[in-house]
N, C-alpha and C positions, 0 to 999 in steps of 0.2 A: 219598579220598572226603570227608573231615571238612573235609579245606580246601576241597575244590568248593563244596561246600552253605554254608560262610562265607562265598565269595567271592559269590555268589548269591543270600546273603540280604542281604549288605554292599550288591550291584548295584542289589537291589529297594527297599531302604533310600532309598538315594541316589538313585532315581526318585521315591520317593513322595513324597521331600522336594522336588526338583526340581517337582513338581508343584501340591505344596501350593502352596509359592511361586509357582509362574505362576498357581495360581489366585486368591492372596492379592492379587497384581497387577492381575488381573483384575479383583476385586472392587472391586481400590481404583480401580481409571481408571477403572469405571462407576461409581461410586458420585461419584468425582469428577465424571463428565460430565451426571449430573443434579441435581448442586449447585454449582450458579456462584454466586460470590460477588455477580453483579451479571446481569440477563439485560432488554434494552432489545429491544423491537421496534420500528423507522423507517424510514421515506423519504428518499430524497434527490432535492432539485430538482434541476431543469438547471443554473441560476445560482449552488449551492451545489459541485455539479460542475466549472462551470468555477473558480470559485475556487481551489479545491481543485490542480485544472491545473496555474493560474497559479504557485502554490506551488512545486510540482514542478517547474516549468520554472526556478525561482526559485535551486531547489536543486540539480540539476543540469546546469545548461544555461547558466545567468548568468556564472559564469565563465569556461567555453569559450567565449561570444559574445564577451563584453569584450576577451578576448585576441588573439583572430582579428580582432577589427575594431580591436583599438591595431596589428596587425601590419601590414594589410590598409593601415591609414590611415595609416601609417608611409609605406609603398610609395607610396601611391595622394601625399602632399605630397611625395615626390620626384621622381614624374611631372610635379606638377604644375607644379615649378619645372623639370623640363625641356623641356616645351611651353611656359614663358614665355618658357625662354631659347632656343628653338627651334621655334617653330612648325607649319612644315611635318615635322617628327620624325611619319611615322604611326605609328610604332611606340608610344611613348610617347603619344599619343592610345590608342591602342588597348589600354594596358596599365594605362594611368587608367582606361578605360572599363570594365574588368575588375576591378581593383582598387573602385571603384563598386560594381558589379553587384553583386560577395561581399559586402562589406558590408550591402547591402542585401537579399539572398538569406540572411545571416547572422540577419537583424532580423524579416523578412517569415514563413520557413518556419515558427518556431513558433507564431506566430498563424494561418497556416494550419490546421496542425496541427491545434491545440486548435478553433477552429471547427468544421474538419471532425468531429472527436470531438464536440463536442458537439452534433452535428447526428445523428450517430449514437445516441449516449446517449439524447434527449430521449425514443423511446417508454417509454423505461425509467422514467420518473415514478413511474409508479404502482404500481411493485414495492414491495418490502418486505422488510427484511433483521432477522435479531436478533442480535444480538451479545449476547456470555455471556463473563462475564469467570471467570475463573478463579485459583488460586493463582498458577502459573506458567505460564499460558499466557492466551489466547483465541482464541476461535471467532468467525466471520460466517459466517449461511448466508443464504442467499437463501427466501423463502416462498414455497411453491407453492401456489398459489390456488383455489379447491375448483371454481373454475369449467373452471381447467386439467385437473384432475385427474378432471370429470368428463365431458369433454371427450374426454379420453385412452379412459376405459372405455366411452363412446360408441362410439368408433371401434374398441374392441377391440384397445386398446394399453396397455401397460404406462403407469400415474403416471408423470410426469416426477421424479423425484431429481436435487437438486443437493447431494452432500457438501459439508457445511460447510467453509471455510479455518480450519486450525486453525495458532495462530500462538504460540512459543513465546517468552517474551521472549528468549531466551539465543538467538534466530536473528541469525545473521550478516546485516547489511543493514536491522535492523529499527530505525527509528527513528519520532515520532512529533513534531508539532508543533500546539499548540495557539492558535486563535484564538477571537477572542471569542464567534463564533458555531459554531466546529466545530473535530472532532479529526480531524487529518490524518492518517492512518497510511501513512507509505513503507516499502515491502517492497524494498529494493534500489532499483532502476531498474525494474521489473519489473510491480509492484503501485501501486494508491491504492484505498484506503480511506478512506472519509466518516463520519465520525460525526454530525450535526447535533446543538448544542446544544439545540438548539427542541424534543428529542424525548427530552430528560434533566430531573430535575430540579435543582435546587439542591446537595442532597444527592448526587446521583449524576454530576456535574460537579466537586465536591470530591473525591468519593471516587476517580473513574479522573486527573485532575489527579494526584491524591498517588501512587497506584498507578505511572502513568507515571513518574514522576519517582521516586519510591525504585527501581525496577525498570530504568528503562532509563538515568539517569544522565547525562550528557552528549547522550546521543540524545536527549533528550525535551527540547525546548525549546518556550517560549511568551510570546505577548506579551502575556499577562492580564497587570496589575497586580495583585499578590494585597494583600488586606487583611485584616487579623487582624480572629477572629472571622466 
């Protein structure tokens, strides 16, 4: 009976600690979530958008084009020299003309693309995002607009909520690139994120610069020229 009630007080022991600790955690991630080291609210334009794009396409897409069209063009000057040395060959007409085509369907689809996206993007102007930088992480949410919001209770619907993206540096696939007007955040192939520098100051353009760059390392690349001071 003496060992039950040890084992039982031992049991409760080791929950109330267990719990402490989830609460101690608890306290600490909220306590963390309403103190960011840095917290920006902005816009992003359309032509800041496609920028931004073009980057991406820059980073993942430039190499597979290059190689498909040295392969492509490889193909398409051996056709070419055997319609010279054969004419009537329809085959080789027909396998130049194809060899062409991918090439050019190589070079063509991502500008589609990205047009199309930003023809999509543009009502999006006028939104508004904040971004909260944190220790080891950060956030972008999207702001929902009181005209939305009253809009919804109008109608006798639930506000719209969008959870924030919360982004850890230590994610797999997170990389950042910075230009002289904006910070590009790549989430994999997956994600873009926009930072506008127009909507930072001086100060707060130094500060996520150094943060990026101690924090992500080889990911964080940029083509500021920095100058001391």
């Amino acid at each position: 009976m003496g060992e039950e009630k040890k084992e039982v007080k031992s049991n409760v022991k080791t929950q109330l600690e267990a719990f402490e600790l989830q609460a101690a955690e608890q306290i600490n991630g909220s306590f963390d979530d309403k103190s960011p080291n840095l917290s920006v609210t902005y816009d992003i334009k359309n032509t800041e958008e496609e920028e931004a794009f073009i980057e991406f396409q820059k980073k993942f897409l430039l190499k597979s084009n290059i190689l498909k069209t040295v392969a492509f063009g490889i193909l398409a000057v051996l056709f070419i020299y055997q319609v010279v040395k054969a004419p009537d060959n329809f085959a080789s007409w027909l396998c130049l003309v194809v060899c062409l085509a991918v090439i050019f369907i190589v070079w063509y689809n991502p500008i589609k693309i990205r047009k199309t996206l930003m023809q999509s993007l543009k009502p999006l102007e006028d939104d508004r995002y904040i971004f909260k930088l944190y220790e080891n992480k950060f956030s972008i949410e999207t702001v929902i607009s009181q005209e939305e919001i009253d809009q919804a209770i109008k109608d006798g619907e639930t506000p719209p909520h969008i959870p924030p993206r919360v982004v850890s540096f230590g994610d797999i696939g997170l990389s950042v690139y910075e230009k002289d007007n904006l910070f590009i955040i790549f989430l994999k192939k997956d994600s873009i994120y926009v930072l506008p520098k127009r909507c930072l100051t001086e100060d707060e353009i130094k500060q996520l610069s150094y943060v990026f760059d101690q924090k992500l390392g080889d990911d964080f690349e940029t083509e500021v020229i920095k100058t001391n001071g």
